[in-house]
Backbone as CSV, one residue per row, in Angstrom:
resi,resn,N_x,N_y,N_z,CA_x,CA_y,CA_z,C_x,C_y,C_z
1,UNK,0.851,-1.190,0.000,0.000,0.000,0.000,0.885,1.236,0.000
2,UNK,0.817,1.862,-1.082,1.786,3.197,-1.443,0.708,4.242,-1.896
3,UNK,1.372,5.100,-1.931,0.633,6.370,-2.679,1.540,6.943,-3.730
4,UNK,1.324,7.386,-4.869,1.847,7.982,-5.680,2.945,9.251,-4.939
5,UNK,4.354,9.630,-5.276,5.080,10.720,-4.995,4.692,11.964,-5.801
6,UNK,4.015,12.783,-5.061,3.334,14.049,-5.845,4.949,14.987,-6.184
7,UNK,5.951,14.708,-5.506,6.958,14.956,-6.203,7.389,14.558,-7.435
8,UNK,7.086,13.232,-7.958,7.601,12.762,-9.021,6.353,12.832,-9.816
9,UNK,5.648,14.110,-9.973,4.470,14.294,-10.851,5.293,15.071,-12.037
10,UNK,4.853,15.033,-13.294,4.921,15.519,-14.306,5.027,17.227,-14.194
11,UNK,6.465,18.105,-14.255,6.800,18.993,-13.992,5.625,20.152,-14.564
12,UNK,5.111,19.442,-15.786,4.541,20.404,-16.487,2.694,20.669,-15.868
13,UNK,2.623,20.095,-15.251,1.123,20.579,-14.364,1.415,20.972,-12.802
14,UNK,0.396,21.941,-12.483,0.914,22.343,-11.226,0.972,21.098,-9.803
15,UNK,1.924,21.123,-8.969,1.973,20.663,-8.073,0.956,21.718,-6.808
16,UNK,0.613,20.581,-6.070,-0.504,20.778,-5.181,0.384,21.286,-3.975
17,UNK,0.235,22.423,-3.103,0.551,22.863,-2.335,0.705,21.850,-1.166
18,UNK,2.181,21.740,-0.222,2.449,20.579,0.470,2.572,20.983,1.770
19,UNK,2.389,20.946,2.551,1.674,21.403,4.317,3.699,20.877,5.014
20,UNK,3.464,18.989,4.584,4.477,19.056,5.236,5.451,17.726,4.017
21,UNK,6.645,18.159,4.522,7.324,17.372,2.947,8.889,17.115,3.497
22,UNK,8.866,15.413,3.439,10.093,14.803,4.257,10.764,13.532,3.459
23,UNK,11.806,14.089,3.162,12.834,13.594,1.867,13.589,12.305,2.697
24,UNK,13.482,11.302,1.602,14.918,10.229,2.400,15.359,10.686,4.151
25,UNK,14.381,10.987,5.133,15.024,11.283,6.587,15.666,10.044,7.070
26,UNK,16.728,10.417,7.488,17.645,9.219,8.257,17.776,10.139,9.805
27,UNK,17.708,9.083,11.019,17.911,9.609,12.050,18.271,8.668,13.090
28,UNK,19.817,9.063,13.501,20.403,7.688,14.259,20.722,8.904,15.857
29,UNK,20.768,7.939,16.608,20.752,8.354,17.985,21.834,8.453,18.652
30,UNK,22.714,9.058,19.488,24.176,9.222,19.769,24.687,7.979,19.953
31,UNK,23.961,6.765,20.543,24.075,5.739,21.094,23.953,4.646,19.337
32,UNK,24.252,5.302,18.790,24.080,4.560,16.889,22.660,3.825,16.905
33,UNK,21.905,4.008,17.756,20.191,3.100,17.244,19.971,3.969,15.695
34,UNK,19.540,3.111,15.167,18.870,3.782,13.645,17.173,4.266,13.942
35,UNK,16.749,5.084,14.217,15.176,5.308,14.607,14.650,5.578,13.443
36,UNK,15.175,6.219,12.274,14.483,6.880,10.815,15.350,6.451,10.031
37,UNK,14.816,5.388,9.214,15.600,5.082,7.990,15.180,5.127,6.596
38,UNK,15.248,6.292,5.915,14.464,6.362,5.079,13.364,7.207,4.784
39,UNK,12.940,8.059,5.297,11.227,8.176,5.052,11.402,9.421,4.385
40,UNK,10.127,8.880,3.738,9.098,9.795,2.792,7.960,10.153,3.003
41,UNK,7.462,11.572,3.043,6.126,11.422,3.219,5.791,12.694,2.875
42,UNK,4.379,13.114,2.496,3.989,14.184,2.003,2.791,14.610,2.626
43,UNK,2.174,16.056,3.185,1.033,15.869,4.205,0.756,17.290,2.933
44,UNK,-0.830,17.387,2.595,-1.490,18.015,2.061,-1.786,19.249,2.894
45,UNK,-2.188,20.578,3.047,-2.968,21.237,4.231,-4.254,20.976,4.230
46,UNK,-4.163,20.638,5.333,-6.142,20.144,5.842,-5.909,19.163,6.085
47,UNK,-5.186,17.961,5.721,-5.051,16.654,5.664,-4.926,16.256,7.507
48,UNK,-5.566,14.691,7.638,-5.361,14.197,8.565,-4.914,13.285,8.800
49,UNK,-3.335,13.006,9.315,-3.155,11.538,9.440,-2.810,10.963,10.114
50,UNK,-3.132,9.669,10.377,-2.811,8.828,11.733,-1.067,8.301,11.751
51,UNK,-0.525,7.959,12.611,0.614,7.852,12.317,0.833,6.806,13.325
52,UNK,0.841,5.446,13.024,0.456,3.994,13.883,1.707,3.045,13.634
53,UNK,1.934,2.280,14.433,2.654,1.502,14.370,3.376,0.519,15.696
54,UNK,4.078,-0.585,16.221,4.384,-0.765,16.943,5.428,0.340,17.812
55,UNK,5.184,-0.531,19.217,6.346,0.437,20.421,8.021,0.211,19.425
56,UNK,8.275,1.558,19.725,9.880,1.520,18.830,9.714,1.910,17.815
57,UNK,8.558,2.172,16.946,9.190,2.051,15.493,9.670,3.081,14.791
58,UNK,9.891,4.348,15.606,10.248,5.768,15.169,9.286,6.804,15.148
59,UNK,8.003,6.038,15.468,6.525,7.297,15.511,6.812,8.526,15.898
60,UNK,7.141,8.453,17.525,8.019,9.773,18.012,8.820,10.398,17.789
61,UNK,9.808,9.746,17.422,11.119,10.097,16.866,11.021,11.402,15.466
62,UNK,10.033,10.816,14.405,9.167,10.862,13.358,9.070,12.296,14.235
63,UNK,7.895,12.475,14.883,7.247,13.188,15.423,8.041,14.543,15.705
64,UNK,8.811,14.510,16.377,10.090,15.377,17.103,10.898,15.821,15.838
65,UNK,10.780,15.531,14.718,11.514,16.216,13.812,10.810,17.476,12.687
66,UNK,9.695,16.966,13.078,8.890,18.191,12.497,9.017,19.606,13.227
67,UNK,9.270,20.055,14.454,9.626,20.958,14.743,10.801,21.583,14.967
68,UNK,11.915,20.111,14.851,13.518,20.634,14.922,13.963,20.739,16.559
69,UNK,12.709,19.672,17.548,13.191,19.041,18.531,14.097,18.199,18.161
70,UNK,13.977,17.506,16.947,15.215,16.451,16.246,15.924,16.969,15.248
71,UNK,16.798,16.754,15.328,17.674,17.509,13.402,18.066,16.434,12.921
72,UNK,17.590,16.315,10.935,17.912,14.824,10.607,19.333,14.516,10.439
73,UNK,19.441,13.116,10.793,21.150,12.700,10.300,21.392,12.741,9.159
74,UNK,20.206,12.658,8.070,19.872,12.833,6.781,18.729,12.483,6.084
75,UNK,18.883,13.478,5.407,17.824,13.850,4.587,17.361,15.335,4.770
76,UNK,15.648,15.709,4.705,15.059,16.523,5.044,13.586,16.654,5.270
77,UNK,13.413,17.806,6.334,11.900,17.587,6.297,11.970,19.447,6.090
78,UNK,10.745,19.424,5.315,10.424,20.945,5.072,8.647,21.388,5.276
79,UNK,8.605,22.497,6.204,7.339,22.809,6.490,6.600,24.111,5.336
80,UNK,6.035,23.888,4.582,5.611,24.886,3.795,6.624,25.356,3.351
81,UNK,7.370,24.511,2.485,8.971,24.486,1.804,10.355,25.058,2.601
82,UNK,9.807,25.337,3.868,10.739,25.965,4.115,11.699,24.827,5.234
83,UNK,12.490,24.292,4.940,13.620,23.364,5.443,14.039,23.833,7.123
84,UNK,13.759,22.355,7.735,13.551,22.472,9.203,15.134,21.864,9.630
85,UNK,15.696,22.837,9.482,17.208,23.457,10.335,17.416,24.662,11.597
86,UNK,18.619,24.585,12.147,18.989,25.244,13.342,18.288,26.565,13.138
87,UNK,18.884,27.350,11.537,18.537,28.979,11.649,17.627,28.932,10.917
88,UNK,16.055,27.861,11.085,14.578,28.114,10.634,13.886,27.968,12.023
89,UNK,14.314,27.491,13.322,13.381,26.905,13.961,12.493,27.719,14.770
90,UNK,12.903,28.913,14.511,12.041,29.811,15.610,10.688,29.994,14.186
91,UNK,10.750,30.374,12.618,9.634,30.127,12.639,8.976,28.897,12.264
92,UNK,9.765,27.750,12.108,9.180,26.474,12.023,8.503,26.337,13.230
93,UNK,8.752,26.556,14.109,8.117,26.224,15.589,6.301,27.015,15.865
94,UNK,7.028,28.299,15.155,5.318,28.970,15.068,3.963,28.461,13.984
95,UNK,4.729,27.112,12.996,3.934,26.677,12.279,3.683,25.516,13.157
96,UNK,4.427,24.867,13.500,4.304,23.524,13.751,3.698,23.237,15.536
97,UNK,2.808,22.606,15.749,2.864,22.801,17.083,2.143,21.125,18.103
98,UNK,3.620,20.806,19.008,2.891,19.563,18.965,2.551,19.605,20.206
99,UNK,1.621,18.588,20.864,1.122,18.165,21.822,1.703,17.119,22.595
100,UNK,2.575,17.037,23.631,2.935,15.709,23.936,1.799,14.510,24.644
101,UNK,2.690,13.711,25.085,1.397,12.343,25.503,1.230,12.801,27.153
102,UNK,2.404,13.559,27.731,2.197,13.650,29.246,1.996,14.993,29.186
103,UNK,0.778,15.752,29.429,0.348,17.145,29.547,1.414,18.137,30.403
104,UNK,1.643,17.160,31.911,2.381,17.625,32.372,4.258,18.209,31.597
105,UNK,4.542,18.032,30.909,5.335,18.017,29.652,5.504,19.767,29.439
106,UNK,4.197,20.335,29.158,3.347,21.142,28.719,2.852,22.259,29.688
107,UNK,2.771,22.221,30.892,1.425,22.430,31.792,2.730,22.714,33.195
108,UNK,3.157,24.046,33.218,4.347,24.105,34.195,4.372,25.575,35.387
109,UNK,3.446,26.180,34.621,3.244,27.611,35.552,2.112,27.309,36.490
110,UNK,2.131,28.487,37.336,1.045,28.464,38.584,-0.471,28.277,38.300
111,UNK,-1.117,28.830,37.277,-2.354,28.625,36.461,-2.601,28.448,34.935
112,UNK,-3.056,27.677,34.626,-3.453,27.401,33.156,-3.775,28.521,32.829
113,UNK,-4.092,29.789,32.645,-3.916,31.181,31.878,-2.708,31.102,31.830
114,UNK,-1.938,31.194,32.203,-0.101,31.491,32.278,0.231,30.600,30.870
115,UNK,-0.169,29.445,31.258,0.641,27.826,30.857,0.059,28.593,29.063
116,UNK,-0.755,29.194,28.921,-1.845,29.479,27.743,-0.687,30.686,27.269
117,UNK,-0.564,31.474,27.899,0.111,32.819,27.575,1.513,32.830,27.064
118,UNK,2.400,31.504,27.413,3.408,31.474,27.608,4.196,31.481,26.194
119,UNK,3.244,30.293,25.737,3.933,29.936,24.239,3.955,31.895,23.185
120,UNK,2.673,31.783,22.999,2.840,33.622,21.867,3.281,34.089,22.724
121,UNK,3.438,34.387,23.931,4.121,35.378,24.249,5.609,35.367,24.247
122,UNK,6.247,34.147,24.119,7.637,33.685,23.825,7.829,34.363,22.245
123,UNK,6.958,34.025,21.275,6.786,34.407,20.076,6.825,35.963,20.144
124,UNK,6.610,36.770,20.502,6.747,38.237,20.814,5.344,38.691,20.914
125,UNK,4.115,37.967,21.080,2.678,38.405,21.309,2.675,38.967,22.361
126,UNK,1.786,40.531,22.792,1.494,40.725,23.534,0.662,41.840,24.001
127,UNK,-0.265,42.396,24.990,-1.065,43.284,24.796,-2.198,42.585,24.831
128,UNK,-3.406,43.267,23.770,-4.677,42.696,23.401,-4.406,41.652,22.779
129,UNK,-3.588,41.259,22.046,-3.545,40.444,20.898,-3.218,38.845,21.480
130,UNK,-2.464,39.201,22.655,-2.232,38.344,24.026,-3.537,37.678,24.255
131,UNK,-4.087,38.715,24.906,-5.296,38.423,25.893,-6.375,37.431,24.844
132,UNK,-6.218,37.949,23.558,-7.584,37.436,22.574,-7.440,35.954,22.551
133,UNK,-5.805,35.917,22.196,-5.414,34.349,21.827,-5.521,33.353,23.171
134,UNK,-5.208,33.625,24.388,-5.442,33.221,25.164,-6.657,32.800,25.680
135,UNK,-7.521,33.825,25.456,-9.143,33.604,25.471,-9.605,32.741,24.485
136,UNK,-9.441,32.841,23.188,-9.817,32.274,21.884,-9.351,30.634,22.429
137,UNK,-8.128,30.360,22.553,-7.918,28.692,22.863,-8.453,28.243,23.781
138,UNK,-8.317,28.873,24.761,-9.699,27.833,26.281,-10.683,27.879,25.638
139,UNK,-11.369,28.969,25.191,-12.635,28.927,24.809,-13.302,27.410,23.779
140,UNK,-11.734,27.518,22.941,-11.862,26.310,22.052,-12.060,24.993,22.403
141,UNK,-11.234,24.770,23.815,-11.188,23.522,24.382,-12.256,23.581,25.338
142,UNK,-12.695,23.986,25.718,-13.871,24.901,26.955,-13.344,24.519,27.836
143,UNK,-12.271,25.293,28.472,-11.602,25.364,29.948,-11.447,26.747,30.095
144,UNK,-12.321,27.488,29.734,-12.128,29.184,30.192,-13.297,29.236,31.401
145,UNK,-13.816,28.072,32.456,-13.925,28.332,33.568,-12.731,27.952,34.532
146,UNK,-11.427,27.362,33.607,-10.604,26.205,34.719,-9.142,27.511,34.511
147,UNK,-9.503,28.541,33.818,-8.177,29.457,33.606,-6.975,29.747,34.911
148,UNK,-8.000,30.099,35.958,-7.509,30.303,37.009,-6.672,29.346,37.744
149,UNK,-7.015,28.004,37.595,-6.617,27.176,38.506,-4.836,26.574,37.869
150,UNK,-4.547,26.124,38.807,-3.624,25.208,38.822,-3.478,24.310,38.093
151,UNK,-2.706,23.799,37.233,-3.095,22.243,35.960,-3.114,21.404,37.117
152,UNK,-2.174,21.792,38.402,-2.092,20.146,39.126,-3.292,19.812,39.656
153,UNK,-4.391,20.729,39.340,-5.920,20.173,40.039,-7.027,19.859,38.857
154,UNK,-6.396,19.813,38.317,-7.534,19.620,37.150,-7.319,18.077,36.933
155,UNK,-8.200,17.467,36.185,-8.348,16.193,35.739,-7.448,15.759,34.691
156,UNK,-7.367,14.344,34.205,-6.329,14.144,33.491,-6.950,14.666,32.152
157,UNK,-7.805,14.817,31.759,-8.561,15.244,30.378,-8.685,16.571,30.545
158,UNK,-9.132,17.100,31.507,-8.422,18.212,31.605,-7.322,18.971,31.119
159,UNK,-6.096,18.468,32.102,-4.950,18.815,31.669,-4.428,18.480,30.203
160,UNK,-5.128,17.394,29.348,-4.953,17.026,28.084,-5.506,18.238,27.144
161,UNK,-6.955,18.997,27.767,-7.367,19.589,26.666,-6.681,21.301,26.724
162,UNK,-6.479,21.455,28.638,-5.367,22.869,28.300,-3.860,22.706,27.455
163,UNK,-3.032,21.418,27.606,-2.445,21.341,26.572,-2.238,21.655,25.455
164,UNK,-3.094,21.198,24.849,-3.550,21.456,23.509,-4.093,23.210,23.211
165,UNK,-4.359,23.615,24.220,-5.063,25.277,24.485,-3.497,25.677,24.416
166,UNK,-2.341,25.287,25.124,-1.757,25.830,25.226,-0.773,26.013,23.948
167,UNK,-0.802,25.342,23.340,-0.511,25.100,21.369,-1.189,26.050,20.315
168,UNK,-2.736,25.484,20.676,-3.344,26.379,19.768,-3.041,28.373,19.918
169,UNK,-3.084,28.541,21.188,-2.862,30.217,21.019,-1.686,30.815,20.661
170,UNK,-0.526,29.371,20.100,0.540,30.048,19.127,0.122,30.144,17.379
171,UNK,-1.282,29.521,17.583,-1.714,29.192,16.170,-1.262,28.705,14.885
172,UNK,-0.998,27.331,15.349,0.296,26.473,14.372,-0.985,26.411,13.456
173,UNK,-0.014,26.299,12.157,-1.154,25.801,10.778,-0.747,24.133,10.883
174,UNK,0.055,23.226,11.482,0.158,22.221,11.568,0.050,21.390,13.211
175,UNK,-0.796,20.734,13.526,-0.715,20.027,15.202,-0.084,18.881,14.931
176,UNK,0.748,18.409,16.249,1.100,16.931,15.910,1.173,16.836,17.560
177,UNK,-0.113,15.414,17.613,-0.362,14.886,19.009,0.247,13.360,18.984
178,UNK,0.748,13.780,20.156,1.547,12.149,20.535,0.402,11.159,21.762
179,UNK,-0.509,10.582,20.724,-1.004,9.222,22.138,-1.931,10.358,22.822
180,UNK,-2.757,10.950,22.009,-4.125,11.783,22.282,-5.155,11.522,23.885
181,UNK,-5.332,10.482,23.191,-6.509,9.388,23.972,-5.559,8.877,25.328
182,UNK,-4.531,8.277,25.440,-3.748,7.959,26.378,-4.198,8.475,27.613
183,UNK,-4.638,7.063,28.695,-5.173,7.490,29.845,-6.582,8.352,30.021
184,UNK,-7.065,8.616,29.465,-8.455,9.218,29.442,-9.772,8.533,29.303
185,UNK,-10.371,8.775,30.533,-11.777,8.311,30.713,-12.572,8.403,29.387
186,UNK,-13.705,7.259,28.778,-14.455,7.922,27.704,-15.110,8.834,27.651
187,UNK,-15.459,9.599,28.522,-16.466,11.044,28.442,-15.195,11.921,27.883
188,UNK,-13.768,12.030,28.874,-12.854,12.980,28.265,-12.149,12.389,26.640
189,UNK,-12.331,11.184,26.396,-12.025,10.827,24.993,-12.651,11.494,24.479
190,UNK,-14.147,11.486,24.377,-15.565,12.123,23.611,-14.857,13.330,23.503
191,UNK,-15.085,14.157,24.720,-14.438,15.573,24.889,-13.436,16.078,23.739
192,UNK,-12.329,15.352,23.785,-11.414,15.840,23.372,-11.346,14.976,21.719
193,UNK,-12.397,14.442,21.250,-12.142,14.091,19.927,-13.258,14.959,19.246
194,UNK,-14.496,15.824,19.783,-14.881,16.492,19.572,-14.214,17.849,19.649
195,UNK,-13.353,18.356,20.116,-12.615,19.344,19.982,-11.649,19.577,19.089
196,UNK,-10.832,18.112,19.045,-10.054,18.306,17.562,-10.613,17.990,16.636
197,UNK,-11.997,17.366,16.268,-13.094,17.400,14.946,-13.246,18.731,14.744
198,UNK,-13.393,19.851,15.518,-13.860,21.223,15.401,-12.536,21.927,14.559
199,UNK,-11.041,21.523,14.708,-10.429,22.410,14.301,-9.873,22.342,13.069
200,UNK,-10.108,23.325,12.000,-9.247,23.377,10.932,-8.104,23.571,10.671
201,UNK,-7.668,22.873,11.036,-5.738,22.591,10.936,-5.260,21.181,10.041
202,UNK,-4.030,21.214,9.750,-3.400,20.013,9.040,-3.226,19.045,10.811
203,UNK,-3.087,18.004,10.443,-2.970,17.310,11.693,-2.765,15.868,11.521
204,UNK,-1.324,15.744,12.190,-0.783,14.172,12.577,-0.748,13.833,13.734
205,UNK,-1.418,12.450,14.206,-1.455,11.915,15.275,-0.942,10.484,15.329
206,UNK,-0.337,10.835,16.595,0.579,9.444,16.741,0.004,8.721,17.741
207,UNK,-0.540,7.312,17.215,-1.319,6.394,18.154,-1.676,5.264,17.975
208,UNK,-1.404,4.165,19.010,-1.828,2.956,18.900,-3.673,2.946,19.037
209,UNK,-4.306,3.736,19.256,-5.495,3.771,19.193,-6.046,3.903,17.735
210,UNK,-6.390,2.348,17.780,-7.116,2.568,16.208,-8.187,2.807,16.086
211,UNK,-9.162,2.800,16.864,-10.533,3.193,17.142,-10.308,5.148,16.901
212,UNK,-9.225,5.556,17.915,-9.601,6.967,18.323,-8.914,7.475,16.890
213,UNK,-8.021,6.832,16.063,-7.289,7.444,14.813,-8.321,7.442,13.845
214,UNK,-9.377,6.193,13.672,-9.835,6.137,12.954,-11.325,7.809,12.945
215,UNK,-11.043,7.571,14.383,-12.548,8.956,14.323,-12.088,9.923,13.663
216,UNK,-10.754,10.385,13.846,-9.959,11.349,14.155,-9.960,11.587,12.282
217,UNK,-9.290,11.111,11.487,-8.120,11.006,10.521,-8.949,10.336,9.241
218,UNK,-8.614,10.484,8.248,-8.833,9.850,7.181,-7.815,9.004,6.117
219,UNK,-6.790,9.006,6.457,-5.988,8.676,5.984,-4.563,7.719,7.080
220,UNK,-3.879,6.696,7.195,-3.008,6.585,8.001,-1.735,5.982,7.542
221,UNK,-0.932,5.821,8.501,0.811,5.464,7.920,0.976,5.037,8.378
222,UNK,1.565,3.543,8.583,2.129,2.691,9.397,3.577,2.084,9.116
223,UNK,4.185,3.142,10.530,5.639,3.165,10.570,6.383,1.699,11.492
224,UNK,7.062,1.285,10.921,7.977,0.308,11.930,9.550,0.574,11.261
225,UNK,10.394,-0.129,12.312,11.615,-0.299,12.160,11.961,1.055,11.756
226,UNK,11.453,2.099,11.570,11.955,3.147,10.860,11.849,3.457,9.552
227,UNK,10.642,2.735,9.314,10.307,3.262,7.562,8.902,3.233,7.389
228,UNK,8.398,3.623,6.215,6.824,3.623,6.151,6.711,2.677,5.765
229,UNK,5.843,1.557,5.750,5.363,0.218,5.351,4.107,0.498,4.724
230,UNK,3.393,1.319,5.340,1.689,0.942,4.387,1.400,3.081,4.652
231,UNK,0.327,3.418,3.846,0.114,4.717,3.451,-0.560,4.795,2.712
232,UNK,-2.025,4.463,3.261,-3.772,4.755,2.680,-4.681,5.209,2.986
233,UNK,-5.923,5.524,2.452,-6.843,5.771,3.316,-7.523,4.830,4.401
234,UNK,-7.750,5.384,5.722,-7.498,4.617,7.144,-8.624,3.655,6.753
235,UNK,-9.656,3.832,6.508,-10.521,2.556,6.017,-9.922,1.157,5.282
236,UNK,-9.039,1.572,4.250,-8.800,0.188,3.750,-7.130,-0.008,4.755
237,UNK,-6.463,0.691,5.475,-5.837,0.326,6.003,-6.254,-0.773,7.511
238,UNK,-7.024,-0.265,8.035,-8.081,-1.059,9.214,-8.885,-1.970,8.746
239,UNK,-8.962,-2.385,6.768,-9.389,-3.918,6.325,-8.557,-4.759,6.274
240,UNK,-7.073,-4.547,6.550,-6.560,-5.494,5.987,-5.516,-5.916,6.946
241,UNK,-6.578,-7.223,8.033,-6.031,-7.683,9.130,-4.590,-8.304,9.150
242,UNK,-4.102,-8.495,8.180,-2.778,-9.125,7.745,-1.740,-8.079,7.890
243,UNK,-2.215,-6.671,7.732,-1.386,-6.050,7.629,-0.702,-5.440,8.787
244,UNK,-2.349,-5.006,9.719,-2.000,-4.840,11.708,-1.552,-5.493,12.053
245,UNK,-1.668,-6.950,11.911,-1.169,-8.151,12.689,0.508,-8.169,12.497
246,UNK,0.950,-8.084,11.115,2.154,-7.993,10.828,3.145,-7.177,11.402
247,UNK,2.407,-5.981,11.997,3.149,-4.592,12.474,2.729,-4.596,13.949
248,UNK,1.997,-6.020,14.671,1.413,-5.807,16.366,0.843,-4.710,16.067
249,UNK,0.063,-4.224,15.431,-1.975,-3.525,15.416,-2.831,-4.499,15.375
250,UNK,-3.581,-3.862,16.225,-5.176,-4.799,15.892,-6.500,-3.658,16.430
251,UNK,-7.468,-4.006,16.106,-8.486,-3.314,16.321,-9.219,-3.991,18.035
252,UNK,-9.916,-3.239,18.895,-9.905,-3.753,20.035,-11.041,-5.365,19.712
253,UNK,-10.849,-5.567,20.669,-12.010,-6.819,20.475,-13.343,-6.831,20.837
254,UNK,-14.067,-6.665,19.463,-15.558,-6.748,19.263,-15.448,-5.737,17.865
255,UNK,-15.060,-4.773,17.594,-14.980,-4.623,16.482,-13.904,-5.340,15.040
256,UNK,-14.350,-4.797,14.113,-13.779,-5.418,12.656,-14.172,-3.971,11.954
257,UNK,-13.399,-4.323,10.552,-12.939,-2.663,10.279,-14.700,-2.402,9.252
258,UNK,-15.523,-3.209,9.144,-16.895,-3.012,8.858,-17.766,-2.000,10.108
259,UNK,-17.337,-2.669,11.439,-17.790,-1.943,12.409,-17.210,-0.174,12.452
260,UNK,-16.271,-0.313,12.469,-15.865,0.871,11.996,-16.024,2.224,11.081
261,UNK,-16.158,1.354,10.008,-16.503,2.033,8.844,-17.808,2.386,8.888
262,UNK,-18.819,1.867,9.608,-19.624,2.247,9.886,-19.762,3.455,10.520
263,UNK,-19.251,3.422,11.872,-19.309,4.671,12.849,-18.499,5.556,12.242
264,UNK,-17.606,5.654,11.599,-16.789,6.711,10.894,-17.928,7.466,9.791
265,UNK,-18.813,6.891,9.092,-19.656,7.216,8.253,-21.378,7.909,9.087
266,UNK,-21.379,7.743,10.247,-22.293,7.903,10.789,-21.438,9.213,11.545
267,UNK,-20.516,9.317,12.008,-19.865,10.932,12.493,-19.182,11.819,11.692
268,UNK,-19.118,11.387,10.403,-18.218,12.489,9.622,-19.430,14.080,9.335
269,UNK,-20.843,13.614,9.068,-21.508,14.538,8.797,-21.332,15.828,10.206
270,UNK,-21.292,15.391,11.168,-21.400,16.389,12.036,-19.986,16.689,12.300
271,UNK,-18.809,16.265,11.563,-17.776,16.848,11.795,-17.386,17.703,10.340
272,UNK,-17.941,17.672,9.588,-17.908,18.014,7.968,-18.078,19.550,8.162
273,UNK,-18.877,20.170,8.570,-19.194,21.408,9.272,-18.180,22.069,9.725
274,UNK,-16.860,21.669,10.048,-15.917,22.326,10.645,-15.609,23.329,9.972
């Protein structure tokens, strides 16, 4: 399961504008582990994709280089063409904006207004323009009654969805969440997969949750050993049990990717609206 290289399209028709675009990346670890060997990949803007695979296989790793938390050993990754090196990262960082899996990560000042303020205002935001963005992201996640408080009192879905508040009010045109769902009750799953259905952004998520990727995403990649192995739309990727099984995925037990496809087709209308 491949997709055509919209790079290697016929020079003479226009190429489709590329969100995010990552050449042959190689990425070995001081300790010589190979984590990225190879990859290719091309993210559309608007596009959503899941980014699955077994423990180890570079998901994170993957992940951390889109903002130039990682620098490749080789190759390249470029955000809206512009090549994610040492003297790009301050504005690669204002495009790109990820979410980690432990909020706490994220979530370090005395009140979640702060934890909200911190990121644009690092960016040089400030004034009204401060106050709006700050307001505008709780509002998004609806924690603009929890502003005041402390992250260490809030709930774990909670602290998952100021996280993410605290990202959005740098206003990346790209999110990348590591293990979304991780630890969260189903009411705060609901919560928080209805909140990122609401937002119009490009968006990669990294997760063994094939249920929550599948709500999420339309499209997915399944990374191991450090390379892409499969790269389709998430429906026929979640038919073809040979292929999860091969990479340790599976769908939980009681569903099959019919069940699925179902509920994916029964929630897209009320997320279509976004």
């Amino acid at each position: 399961m491949t997709r055509t290289d919209v790079r290697a399209a016929d020079t003479a028709h226009p190429v489709a504008p590329v969100a995010v675009d990552i050449t042959d990346l190689h990425y070995a670890y001081p300790d010589g582990h190979v984590a990225l060997d190879g990859i290719d990949l091309s993210v559309a803007p608007g596009e959503r994709i899941a980014l699955l695979g077994p423990n180890g296989a570079g998901k994170t790793t993957l992940m951390l280089q889109l903002n130039g938390v990682l620098l490749p050993t080789a190759g390249s990754v470029s955000i809206h063409g512009r090549q994610v090196a040492k003297d790009s990262l301050r504005q690669v960082r204002r495009q790109v904006g990820l979410v980690f899996q432990d909020p706490d990560d994220q979530l370090f000042m005395p009140t979640l207004i702060e934890d909200v303020a911190f990121g644009p205002a690092n960016f040089g935001v400030t004034g009204d323009e401060l106050v709006a963005r700050v307001e505008a992201a709780l509002a998004t996640v609806s924690m603009t009654e929890h502003a005041r408080r402390s992250p260490h009192h809030l709930s774990g879905g909670q602290r998952r969805r100021g996280a993410l508040a605290s990202v959005l009010a740098c206003r990346p045109d790209i999110l990348v969440l590591d293990e979304p769902s991780a630890n969260l009750d189903p009411v705060a799953r609901r919560e928080l997969a209805d909140t990122l259905l609401g937002l119009d952004t490009t968006m990669l998520v990294v997760t063994h949750d094939l249920l929550y990727a599948a709500q999420l995403c339309d499209r997915a990649v399944i990374v191991d050993a450090g390379r892409i192995v499969a790269d389709d739309a998430i429906d026929d990727i979640l038919a073809d049990a040979e292929l999860l099984a091969a990479h340790r995925l599976e769908l939980p037990w009681g569903f099959d990717a019919d069940t699925v496809r179902r509920a994916r087709t029964a929630r897209r209308p009320s997320s279509a609206a976004r």
